[in-house]
mmCIF file of the N, C-alpha and C atoms, coordinates in Angstrom:
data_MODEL
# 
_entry.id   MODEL 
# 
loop_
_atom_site.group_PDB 
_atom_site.id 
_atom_site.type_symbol 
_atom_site.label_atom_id 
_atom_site.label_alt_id 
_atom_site.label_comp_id 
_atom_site.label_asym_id 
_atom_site.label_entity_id 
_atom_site.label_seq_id 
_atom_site.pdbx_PDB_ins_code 
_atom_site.Cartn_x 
_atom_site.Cartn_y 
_atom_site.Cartn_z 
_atom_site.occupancy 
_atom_site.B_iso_or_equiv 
_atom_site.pdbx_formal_charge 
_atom_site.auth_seq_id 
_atom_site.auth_comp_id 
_atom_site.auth_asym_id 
_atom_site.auth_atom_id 
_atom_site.pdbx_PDB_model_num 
ATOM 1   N N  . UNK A 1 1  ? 33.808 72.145 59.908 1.00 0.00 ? 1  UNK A N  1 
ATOM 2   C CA . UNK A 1 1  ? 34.678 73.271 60.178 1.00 0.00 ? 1  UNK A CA 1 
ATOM 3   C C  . UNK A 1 1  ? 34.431 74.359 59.141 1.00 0.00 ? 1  UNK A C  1 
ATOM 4   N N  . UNK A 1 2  ? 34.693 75.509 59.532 1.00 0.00 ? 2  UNK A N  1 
ATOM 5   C CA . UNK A 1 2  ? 34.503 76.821 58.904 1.00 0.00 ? 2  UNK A CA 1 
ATOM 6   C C  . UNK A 1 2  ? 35.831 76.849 57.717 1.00 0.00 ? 2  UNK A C  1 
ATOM 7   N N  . UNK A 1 3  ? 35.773 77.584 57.043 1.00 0.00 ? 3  UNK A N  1 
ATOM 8   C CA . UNK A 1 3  ? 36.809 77.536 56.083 1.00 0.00 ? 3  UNK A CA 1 
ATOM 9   C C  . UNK A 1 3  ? 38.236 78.488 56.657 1.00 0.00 ? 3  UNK A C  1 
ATOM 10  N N  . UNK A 1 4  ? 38.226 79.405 57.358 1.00 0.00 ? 4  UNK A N  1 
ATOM 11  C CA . UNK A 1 4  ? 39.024 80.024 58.724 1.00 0.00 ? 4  UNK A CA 1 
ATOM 12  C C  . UNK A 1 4  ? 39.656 78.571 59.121 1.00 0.00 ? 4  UNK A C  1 
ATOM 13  N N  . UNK A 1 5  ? 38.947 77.551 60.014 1.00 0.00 ? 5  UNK A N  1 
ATOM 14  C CA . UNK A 1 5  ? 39.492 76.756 60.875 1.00 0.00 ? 5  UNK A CA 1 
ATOM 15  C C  . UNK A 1 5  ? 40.612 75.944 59.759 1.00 0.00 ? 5  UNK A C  1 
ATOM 16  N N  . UNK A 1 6  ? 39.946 75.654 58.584 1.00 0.00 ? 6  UNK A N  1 
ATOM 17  C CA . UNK A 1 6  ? 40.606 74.802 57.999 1.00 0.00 ? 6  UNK A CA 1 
ATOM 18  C C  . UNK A 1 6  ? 41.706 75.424 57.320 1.00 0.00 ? 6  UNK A C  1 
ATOM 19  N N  . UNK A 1 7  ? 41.791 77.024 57.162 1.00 0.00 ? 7  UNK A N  1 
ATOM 20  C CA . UNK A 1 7  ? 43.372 77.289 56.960 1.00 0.00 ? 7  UNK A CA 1 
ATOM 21  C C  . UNK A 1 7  ? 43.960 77.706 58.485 1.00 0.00 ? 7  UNK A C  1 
ATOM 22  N N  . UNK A 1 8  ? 43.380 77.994 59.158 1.00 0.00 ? 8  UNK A N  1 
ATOM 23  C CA . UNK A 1 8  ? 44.546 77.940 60.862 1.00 0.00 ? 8  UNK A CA 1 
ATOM 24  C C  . UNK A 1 8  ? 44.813 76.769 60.712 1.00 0.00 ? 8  UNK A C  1 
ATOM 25  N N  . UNK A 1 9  ? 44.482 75.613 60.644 1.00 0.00 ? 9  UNK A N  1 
ATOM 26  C CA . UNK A 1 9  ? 45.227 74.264 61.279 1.00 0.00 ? 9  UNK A CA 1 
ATOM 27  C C  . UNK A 1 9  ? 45.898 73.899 59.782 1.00 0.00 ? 9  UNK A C  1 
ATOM 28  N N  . UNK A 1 10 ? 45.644 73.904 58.968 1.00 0.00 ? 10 UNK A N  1 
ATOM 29  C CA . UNK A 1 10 ? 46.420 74.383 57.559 1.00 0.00 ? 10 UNK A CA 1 
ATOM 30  C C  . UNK A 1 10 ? 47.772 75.166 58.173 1.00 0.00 ? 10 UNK A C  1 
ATOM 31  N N  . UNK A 1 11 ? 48.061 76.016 58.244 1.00 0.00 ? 11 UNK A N  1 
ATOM 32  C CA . UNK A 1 11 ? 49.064 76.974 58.595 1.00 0.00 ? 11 UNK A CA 1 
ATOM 33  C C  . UNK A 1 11 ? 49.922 76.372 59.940 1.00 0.00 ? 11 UNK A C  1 
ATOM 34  N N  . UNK A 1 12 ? 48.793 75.591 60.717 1.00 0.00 ? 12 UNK A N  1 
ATOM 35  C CA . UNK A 1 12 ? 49.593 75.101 61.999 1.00 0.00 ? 12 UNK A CA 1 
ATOM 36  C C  . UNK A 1 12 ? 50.609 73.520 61.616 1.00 0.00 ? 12 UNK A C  1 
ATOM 37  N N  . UNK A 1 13 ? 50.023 72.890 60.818 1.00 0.00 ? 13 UNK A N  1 
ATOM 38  C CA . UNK A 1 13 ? 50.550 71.649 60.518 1.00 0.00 ? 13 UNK A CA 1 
ATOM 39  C C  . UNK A 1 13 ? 51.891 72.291 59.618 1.00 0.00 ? 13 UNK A C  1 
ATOM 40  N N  . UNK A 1 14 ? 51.566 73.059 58.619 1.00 0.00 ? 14 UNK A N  1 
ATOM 41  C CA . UNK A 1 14 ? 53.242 73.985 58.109 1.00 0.00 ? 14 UNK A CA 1 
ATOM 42  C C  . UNK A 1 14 ? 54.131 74.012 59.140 1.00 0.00 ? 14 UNK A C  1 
ATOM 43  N N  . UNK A 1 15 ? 53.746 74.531 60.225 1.00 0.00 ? 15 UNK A N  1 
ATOM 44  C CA . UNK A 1 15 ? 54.835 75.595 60.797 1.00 0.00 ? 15 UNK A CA 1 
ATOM 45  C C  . UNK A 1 15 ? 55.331 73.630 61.648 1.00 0.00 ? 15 UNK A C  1 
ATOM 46  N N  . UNK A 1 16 ? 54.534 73.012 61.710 1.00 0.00 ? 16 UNK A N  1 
ATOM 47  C CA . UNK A 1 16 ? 54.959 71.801 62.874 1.00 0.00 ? 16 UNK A CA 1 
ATOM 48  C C  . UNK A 1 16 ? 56.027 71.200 61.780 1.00 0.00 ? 16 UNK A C  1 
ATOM 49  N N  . UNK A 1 17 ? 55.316 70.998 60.284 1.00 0.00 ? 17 UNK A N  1 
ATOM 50  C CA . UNK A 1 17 ? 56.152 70.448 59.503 1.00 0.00 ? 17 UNK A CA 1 
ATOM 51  C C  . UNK A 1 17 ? 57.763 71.213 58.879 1.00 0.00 ? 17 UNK A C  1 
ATOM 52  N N  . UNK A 1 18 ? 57.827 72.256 59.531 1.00 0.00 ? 18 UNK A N  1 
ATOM 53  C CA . UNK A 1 18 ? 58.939 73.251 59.182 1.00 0.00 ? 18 UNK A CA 1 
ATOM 54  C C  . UNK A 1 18 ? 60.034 73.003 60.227 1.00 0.00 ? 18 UNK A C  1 
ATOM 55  N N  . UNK A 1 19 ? 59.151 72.666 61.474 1.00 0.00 ? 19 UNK A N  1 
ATOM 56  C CA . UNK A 1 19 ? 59.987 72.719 62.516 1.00 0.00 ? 19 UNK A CA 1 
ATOM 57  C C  . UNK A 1 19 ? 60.615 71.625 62.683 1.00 0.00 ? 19 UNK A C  1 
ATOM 58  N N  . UNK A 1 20 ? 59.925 70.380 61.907 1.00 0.00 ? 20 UNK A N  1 
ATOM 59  C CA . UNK A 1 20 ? 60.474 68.684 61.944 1.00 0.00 ? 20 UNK A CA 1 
ATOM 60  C C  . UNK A 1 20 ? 61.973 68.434 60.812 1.00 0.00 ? 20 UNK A C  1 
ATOM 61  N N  . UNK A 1 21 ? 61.063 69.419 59.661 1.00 0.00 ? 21 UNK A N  1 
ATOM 62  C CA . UNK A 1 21 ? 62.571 69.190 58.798 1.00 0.00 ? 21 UNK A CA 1 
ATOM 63  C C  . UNK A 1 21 ? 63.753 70.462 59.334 1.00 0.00 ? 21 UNK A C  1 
ATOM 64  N N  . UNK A 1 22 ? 63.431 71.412 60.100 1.00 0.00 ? 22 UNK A N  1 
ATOM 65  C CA . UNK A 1 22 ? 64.624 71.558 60.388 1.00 0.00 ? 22 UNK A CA 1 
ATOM 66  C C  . UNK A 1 22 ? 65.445 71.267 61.409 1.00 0.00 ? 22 UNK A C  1 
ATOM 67  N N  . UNK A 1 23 ? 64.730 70.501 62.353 1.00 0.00 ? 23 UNK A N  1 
ATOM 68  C CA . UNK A 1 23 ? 64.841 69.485 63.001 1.00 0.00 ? 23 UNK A CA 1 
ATOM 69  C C  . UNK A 1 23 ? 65.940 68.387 62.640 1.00 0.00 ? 23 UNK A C  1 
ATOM 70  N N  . UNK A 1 24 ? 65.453 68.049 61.542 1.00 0.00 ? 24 UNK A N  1 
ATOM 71  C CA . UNK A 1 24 ? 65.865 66.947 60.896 1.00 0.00 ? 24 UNK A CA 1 
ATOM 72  C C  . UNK A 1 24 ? 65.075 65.520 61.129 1.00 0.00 ? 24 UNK A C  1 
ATOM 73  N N  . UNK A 1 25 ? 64.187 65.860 61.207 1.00 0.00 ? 25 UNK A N  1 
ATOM 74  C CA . UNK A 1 25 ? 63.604 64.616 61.702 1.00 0.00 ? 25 UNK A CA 1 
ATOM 75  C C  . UNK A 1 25 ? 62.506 63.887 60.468 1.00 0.00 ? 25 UNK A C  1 
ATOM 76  N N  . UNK A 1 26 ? 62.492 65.089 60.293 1.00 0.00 ? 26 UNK A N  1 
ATOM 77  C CA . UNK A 1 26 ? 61.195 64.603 58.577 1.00 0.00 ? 26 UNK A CA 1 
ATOM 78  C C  . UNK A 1 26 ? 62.286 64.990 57.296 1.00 0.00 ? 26 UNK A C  1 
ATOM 79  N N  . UNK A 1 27 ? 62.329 63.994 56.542 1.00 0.00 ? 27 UNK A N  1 
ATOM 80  C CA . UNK A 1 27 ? 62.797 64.805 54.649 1.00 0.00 ? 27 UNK A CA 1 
ATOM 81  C C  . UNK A 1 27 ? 62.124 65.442 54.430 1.00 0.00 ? 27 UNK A C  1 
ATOM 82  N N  . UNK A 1 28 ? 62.497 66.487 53.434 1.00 0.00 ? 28 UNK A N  1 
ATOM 83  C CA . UNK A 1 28 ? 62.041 67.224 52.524 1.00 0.00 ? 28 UNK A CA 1 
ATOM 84  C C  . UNK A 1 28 ? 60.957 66.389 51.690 1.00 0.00 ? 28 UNK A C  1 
ATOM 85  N N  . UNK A 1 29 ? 62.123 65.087 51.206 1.00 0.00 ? 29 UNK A N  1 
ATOM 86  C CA . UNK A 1 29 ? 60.749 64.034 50.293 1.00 0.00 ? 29 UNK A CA 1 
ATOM 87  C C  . UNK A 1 29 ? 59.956 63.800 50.504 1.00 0.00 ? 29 UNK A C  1 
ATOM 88  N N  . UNK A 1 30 ? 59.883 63.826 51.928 1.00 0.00 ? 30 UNK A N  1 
ATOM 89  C CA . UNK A 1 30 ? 58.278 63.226 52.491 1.00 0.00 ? 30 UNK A CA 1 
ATOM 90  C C  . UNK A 1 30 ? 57.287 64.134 52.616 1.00 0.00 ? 30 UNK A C  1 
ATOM 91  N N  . UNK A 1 31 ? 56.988 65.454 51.516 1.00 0.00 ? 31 UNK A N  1 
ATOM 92  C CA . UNK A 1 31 ? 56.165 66.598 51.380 1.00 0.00 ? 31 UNK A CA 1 
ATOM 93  C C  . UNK A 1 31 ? 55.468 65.990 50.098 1.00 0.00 ? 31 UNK A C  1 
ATOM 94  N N  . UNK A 1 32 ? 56.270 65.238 49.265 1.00 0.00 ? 32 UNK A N  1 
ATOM 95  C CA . UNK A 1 32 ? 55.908 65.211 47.853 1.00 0.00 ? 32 UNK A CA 1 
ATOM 96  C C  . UNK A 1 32 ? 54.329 65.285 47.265 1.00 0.00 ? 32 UNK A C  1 
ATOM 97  N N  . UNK A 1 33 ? 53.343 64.568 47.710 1.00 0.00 ? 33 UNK A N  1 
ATOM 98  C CA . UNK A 1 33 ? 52.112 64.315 48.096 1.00 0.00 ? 33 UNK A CA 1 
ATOM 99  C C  . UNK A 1 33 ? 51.798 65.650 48.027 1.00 0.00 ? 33 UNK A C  1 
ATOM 100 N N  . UNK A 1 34 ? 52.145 66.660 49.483 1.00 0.00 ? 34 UNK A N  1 
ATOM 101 C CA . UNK A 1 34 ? 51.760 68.231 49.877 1.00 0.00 ? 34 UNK A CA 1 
ATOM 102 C C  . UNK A 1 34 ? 51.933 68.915 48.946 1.00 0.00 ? 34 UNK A C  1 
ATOM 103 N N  . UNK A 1 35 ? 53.047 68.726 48.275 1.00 0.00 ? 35 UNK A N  1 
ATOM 104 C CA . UNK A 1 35 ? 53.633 69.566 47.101 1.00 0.00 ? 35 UNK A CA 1 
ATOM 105 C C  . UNK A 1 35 ? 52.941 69.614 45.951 1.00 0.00 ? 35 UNK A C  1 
ATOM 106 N N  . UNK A 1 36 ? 52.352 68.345 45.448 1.00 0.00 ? 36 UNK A N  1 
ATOM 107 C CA . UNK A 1 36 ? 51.714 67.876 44.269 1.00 0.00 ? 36 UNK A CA 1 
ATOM 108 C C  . UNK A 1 36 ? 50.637 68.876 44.514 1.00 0.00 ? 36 UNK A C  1 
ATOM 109 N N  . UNK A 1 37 ? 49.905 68.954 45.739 1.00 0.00 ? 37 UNK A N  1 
ATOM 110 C CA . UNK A 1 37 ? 48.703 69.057 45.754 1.00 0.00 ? 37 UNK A CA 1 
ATOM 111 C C  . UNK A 1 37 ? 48.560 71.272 45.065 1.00 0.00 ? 37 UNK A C  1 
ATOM 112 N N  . UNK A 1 38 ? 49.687 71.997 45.758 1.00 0.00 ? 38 UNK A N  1 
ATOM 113 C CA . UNK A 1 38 ? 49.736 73.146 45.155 1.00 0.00 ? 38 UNK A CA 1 
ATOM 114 C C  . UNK A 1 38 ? 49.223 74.191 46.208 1.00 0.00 ? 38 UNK A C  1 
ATOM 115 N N  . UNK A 1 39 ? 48.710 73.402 46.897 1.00 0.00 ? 39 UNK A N  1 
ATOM 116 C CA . UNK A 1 39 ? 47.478 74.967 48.224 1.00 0.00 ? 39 UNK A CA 1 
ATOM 117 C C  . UNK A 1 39 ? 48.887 74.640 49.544 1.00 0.00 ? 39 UNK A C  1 
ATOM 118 N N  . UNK A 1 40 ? 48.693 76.253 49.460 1.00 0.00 ? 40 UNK A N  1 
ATOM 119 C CA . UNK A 1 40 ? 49.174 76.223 50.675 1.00 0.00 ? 40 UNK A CA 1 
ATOM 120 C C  . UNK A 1 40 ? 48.566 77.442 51.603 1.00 0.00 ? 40 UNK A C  1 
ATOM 121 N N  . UNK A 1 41 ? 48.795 77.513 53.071 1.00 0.00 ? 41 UNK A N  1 
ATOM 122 C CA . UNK A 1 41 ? 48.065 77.939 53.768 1.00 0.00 ? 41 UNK A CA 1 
ATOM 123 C C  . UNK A 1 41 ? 47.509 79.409 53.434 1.00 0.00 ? 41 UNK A C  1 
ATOM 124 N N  . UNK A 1 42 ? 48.940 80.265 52.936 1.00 0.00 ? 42 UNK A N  1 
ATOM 125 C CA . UNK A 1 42 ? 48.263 81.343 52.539 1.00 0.00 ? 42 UNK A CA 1 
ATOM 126 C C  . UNK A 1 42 ? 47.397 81.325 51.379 1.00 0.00 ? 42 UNK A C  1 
ATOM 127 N N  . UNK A 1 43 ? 46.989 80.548 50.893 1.00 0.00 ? 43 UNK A N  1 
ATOM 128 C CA . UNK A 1 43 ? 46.130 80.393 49.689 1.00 0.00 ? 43 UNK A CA 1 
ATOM 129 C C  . UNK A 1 43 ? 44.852 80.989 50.262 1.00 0.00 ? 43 UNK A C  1 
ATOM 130 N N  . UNK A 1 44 ? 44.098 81.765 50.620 1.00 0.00 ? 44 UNK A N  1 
ATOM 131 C CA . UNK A 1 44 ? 42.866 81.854 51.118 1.00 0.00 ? 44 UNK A CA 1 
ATOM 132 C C  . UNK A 1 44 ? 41.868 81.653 50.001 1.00 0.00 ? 44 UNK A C  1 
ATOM 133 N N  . UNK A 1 45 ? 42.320 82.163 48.570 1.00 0.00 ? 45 UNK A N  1 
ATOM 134 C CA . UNK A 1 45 ? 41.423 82.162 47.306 1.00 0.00 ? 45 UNK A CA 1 
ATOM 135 C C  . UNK A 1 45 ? 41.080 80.552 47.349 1.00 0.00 ? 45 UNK A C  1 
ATOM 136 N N  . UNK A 1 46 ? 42.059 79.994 47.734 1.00 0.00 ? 46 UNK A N  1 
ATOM 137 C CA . UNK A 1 46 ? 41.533 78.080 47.663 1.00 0.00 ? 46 UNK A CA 1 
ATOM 138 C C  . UNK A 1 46 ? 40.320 77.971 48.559 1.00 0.00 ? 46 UNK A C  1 
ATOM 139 N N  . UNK A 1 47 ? 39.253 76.276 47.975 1.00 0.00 ? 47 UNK A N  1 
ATOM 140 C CA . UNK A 1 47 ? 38.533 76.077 48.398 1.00 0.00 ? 47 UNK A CA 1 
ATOM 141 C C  . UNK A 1 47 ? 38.555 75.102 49.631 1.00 0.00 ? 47 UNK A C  1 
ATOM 142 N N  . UNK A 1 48 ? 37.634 74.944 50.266 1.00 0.00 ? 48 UNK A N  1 
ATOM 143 C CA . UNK A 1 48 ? 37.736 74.835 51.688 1.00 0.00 ? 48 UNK A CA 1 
ATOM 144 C C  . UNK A 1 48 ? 38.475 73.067 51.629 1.00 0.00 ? 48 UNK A C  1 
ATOM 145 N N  . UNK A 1 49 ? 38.024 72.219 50.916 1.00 0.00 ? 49 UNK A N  1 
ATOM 146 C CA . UNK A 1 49 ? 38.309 71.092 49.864 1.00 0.00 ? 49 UNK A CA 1 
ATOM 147 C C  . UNK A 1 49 ? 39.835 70.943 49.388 1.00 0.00 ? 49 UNK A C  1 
ATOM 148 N N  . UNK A 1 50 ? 40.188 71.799 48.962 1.00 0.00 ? 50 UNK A N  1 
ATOM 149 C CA . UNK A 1 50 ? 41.735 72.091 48.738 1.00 0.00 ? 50 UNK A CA 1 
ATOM 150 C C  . UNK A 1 50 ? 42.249 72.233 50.218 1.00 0.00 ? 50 UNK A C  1 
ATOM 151 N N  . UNK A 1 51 ? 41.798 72.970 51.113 1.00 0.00 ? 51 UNK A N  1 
ATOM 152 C CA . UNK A 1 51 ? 42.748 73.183 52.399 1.00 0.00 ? 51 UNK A CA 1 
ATOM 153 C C  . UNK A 1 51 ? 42.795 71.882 53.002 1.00 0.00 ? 51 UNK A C  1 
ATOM 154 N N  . UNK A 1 52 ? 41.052 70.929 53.181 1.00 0.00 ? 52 UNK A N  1 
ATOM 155 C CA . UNK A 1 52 ? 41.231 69.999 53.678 1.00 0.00 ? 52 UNK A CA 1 
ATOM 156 C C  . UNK A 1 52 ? 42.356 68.686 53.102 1.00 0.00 ? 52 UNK A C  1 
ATOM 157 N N  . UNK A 1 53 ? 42.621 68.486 51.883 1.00 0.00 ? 53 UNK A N  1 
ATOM 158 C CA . UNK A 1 53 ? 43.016 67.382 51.443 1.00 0.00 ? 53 UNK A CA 1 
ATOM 159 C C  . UNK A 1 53 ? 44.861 67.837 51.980 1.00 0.00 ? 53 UNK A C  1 
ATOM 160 N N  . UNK A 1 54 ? 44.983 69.382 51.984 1.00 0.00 ? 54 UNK A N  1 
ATOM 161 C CA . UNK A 1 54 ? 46.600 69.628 52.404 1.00 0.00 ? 54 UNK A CA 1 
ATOM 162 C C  . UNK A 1 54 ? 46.730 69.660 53.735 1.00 0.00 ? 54 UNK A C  1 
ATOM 163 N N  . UNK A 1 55 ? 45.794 69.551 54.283 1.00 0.00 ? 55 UNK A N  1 
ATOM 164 C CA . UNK A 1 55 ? 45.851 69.049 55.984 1.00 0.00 ? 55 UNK A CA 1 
ATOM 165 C C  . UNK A 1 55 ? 46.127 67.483 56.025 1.00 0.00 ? 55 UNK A C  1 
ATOM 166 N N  . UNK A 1 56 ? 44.935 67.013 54.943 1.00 0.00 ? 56 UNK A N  1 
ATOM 167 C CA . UNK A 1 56 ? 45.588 65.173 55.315 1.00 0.00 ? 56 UNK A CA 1 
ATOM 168 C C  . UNK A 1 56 ? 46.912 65.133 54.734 1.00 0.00 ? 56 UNK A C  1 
ATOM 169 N N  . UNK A 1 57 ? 47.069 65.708 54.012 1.00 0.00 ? 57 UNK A N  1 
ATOM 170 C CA . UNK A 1 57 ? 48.793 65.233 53.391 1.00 0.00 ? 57 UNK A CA 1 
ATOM 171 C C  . UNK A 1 57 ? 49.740 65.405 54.539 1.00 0.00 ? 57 UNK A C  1 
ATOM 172 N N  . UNK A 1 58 ? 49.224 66.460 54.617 1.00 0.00 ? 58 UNK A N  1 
ATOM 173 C CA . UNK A 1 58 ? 50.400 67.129 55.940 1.00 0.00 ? 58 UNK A CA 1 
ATOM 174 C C  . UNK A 1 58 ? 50.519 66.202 57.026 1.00 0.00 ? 58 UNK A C  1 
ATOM 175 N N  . UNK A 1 59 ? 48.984 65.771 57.255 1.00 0.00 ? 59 UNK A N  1 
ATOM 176 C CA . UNK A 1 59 ? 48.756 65.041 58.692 1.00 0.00 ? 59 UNK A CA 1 
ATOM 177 C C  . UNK A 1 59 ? 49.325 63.495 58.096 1.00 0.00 ? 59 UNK A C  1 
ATOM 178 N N  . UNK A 1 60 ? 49.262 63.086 56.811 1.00 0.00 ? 60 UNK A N  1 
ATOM 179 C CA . UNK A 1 60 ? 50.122 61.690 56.757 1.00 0.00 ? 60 UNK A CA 1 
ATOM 180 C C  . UNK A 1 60 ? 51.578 61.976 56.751 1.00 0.00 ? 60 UNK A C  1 
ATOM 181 N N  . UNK A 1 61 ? 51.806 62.735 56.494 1.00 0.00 ? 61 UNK A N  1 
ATOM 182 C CA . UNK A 1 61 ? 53.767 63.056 56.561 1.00 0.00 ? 61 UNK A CA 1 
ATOM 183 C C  . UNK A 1 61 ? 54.042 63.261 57.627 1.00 0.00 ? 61 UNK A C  1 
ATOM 184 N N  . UNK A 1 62 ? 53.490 63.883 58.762 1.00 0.00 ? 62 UNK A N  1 
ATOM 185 C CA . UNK A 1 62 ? 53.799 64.057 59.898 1.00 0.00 ? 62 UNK A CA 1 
ATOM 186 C C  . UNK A 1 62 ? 53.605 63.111 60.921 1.00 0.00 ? 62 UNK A C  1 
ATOM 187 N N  . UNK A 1 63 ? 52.551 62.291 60.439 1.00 0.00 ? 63 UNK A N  1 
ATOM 188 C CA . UNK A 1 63 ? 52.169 61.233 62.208 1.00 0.00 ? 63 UNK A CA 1 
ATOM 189 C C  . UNK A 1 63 ? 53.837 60.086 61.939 1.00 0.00 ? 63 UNK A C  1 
ATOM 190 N N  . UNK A 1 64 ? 54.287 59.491 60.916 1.00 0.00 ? 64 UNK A N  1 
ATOM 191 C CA . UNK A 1 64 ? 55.669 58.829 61.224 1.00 0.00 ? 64 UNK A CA 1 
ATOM 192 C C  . UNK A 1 64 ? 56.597 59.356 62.247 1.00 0.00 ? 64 UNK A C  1 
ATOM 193 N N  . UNK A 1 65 ? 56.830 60.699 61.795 1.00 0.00 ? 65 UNK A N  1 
ATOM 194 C CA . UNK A 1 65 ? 57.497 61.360 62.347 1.00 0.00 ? 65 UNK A CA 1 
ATOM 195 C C  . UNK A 1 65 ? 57.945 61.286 63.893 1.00 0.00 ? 65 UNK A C  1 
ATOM 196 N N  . UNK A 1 66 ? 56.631 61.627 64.170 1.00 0.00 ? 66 UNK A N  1 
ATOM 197 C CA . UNK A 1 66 ? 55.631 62.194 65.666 1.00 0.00 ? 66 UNK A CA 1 
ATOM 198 C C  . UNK A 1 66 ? 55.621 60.503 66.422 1.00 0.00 ? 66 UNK A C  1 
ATOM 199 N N  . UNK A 1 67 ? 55.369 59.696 65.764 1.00 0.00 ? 67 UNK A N  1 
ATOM 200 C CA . UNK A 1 67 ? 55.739 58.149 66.330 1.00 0.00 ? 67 UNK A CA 1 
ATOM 201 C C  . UNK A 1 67 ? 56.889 57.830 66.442 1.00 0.00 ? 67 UNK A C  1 
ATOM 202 N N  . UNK A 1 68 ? 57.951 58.078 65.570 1.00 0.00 ? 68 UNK A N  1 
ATOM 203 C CA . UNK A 1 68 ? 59.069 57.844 66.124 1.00 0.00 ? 68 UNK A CA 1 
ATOM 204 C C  . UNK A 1 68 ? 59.824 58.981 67.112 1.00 0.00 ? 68 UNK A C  1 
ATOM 205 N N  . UNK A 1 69 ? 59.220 60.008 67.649 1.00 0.00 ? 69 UNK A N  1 
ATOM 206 C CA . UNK A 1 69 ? 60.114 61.074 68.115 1.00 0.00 ? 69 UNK A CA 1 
ATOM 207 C C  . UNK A 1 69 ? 60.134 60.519 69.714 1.00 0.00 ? 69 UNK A C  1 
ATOM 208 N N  . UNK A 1 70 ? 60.909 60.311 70.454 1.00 0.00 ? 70 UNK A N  1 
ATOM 209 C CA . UNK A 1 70 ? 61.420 60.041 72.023 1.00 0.00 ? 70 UNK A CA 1 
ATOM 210 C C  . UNK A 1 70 ? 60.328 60.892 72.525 1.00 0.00 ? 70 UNK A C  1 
ATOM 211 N N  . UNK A 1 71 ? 59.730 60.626 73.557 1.00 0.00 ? 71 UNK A N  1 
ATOM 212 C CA . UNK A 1 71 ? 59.095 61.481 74.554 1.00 0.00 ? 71 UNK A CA 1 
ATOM 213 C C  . UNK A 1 71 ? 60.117 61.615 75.948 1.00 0.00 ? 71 UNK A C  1 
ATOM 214 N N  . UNK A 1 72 ? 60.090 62.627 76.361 1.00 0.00 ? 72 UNK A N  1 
ATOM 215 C CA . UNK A 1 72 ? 60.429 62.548 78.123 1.00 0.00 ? 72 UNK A CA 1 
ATOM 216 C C  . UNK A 1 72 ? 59.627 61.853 78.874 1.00 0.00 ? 72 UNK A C  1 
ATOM 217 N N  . UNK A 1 73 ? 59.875 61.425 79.715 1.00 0.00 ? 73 UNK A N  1 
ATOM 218 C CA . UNK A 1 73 ? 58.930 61.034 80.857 1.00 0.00 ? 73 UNK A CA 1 
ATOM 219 C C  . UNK A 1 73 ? 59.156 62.069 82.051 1.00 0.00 ? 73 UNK A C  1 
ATOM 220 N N  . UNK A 1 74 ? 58.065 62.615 82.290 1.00 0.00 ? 74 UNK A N  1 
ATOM 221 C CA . UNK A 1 74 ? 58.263 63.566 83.662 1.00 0.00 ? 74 UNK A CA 1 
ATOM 222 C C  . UNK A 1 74 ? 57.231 63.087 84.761 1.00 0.00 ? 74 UNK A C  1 
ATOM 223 N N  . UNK A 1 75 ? 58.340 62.740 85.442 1.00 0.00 ? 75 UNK A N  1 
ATOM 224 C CA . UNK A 1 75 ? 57.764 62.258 87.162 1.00 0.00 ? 75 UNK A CA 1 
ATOM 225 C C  . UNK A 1 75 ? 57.798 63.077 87.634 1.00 0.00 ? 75 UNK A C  1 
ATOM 226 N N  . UNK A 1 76 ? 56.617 63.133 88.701 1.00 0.00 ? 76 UNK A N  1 
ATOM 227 C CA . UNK A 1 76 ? 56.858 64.428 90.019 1.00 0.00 ? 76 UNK A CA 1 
ATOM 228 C C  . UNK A 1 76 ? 56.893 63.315 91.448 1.00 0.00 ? 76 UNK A C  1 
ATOM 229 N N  . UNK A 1 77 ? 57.942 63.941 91.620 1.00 0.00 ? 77 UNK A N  1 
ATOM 230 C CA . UNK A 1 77 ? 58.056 63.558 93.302 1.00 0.00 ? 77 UNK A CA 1 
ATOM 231 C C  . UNK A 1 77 ? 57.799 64.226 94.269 1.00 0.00 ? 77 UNK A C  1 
ATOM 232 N N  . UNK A 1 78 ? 56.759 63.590 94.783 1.00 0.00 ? 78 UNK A N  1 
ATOM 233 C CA . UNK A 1 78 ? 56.380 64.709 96.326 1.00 0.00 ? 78 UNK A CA 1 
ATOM 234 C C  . UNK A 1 78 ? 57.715 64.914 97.497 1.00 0.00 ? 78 UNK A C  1 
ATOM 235 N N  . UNK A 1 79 ? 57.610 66.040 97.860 1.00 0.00 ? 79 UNK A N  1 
ATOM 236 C CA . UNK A 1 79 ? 58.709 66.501 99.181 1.00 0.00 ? 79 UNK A CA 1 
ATOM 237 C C  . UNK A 1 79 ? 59.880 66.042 98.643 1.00 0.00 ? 79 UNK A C  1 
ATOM 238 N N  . UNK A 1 80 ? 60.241 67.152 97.603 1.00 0.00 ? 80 UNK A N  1 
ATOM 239 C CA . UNK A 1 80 ? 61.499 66.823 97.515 1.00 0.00 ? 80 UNK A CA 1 
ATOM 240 C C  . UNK A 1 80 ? 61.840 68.212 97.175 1.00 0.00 ? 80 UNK A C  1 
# 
């Protein structure tokens, strides 16, 4: 990946992880890792290395989450 891709999905895992804790569905604590690390998306001066390792943080704080969240089930019924 280009160093672009790796802060868009950088910036996209934020906004998913923003939307979980206000959600309520993720702690705050469970950033700690992200936090340590210091890059965040608007960082562009960071190296491509820095964006990647705050994507895995992000992406380990978030997949619990995302496993425990209910899905819908959507059936379609014909002729109705």
């Amino acid at each position: 990946m280009r160093k672009k891709e790796y802060i868009y999905t950088h910036a996209l895992l934020a906004e998913v992880t923003r939307y979980l804790i206000e959600d309520e569905t993720m702690a705050v604590e469970t950033l700690s890792e992200y936090d340590a690390l210091g890059t965040r998306p608007s960082g562009i001066h960071e190296s491509k290395q820095d964006h990647h390792e705050a994507i895995a943080a992000l992406s380990s704080a978030i997949e619990p989450c995302l496993e425990d969240t209910p899905t819908e089930s959507h059936e379609r019924t014909v002729n109705q």
